[in-house]
C-alpha positions in Angstrom: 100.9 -46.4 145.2 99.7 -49.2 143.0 99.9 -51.8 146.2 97.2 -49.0 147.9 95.1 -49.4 144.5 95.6 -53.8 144.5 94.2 -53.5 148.2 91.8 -51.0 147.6 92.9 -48.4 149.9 92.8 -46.1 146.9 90.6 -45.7 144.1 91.7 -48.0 140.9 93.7 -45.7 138.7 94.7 -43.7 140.9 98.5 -43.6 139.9 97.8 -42.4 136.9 95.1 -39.9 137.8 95.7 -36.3 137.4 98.3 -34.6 139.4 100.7 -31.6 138.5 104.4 -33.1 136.8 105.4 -29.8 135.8 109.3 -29.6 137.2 109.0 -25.8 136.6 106.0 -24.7 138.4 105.1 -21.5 139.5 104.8 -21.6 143.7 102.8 -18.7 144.9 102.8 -18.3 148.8 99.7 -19.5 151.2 96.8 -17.6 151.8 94.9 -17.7 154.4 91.5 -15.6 153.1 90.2 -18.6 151.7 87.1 -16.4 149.8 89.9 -14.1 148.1 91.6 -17.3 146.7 88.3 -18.5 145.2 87.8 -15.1 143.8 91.2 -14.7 142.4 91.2 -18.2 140.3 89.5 -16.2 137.7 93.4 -15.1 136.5 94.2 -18.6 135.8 91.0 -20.6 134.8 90.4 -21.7 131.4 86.8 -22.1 129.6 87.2 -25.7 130.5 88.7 -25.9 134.1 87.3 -27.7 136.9 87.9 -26.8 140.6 88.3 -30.2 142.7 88.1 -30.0 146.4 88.7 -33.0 148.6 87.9 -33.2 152.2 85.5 -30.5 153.1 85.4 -29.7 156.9 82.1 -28.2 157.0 78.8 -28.8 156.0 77.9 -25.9 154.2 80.5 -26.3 151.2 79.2 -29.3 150.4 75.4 -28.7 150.1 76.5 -25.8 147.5 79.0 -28.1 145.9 76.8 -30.8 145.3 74.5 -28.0 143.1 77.5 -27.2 141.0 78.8 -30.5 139.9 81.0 -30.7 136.5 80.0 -32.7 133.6 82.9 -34.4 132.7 85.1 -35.0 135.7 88.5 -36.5 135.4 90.2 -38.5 138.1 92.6 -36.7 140.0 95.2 -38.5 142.5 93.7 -38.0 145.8 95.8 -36.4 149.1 94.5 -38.0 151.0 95.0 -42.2 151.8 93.2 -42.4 155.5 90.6 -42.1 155.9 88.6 -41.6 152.6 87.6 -38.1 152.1 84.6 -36.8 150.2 85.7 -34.8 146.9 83.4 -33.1 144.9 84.4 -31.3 141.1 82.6 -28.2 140.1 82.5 -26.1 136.7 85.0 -23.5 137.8 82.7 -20.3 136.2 83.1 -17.5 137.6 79.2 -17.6 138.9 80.5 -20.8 140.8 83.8 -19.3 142.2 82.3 -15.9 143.3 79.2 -18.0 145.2 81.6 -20.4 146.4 83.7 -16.8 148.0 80.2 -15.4 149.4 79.3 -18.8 151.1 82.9 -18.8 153.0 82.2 -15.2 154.0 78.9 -15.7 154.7 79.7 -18.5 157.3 83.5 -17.7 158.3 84.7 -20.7 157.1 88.2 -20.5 157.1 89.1 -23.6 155.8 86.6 -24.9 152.9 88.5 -28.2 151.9 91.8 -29.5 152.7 92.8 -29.9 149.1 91.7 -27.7 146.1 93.0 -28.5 142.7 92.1 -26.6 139.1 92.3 -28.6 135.8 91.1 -27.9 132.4 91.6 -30.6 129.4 95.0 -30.0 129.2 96.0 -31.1 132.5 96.4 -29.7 136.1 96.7 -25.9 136.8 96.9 -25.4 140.5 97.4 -28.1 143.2 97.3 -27.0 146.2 97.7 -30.0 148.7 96.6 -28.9 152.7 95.5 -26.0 151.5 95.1 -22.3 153.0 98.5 -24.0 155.1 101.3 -24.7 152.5 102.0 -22.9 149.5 100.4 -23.4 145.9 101.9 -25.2 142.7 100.9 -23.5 139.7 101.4 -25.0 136.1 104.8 -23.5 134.1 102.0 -23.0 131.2 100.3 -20.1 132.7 101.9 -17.0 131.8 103.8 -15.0 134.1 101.5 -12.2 134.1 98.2 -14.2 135.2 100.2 -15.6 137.6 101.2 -11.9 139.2 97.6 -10.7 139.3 96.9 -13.8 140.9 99.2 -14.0 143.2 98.4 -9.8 143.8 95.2 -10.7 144.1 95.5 -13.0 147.1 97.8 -10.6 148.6 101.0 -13.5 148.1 104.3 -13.4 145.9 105.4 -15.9 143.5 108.6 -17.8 142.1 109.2 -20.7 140.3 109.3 -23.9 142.2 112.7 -25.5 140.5 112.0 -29.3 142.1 114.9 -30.7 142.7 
């Protein structure tokens, strides 16, 4: 990945951005109700997290992302090389999450960004790379239970991951 960063296919930095290195992730099953997901982060954010999407499909998402914007956004690794996508990070409050939900059911948008991503200070707490398609990496430091409602929540189980 650094050759993509040298020829600046990728941002600078980029391989050591933020991305989820946990071996013993939780992997919670896709959903496809993209306004229940948003409304169900609420189990694992922090009073720090930031949701990061990357490559919105619509232009509605967006105009209300660009209203929300963190203060002190960290890099994170992007999904996608080519070609360059727009990512946006927002304060991941629940006012934000719940407005982000009513917007997606307001318009029917079924598929808000390709990749959504939640990280606090400590590091990352959900990747979800082609997202609303794949199932969802969630960070061995959230506890088991937040995890279930989650997971309930969304209407998906959960497991751990075990990479080999």
């Amino acid at each position: 990945m650094r050759w993509l960063e040298f020829l600046g296919i990728v941002p600078r930095g980029n391989s050591q951005a933020l991305r989820l290195t946990d071996h013993d992730a939780w992997e919670v099953g896709e959903t496809r109700d993209a306004a229940a997901f948003y409304r169900a982060l609420h189990h694992l954010v922090t009073s720090t997290s930031v949701l990061y999407l990357e490559g919105s499909t619509e232009k509605h998402v967006p105009r209300f992302l660009d209203t929300v914007p963190a203060e002190h956004p960290r890099q994170v690794a992007i999904g996608t090389v080519f070609p360059s996508s727009d990512v946006y990070h927002v304060s991941a409050t629940p006012h934000n999450l719940n407005a982000l939900a009513d917007l997606i059911d307001r318009y029917g948008i079924a598929l808000p960004a390709i990749h959504t991503h939640l990280y606090d200070e400590l590091g990352m707490i959900l990747e979800w790379h082609d997202a609303f398609t794949q199932p969802m990496l969630v960070s061995s430091r959230v506890p088991e239970e937040q995890v279930r409602r989650f997971a309930n929540d969304i209407g998906q189980s959960f497991a751990r991951a075990h990479a080999a």
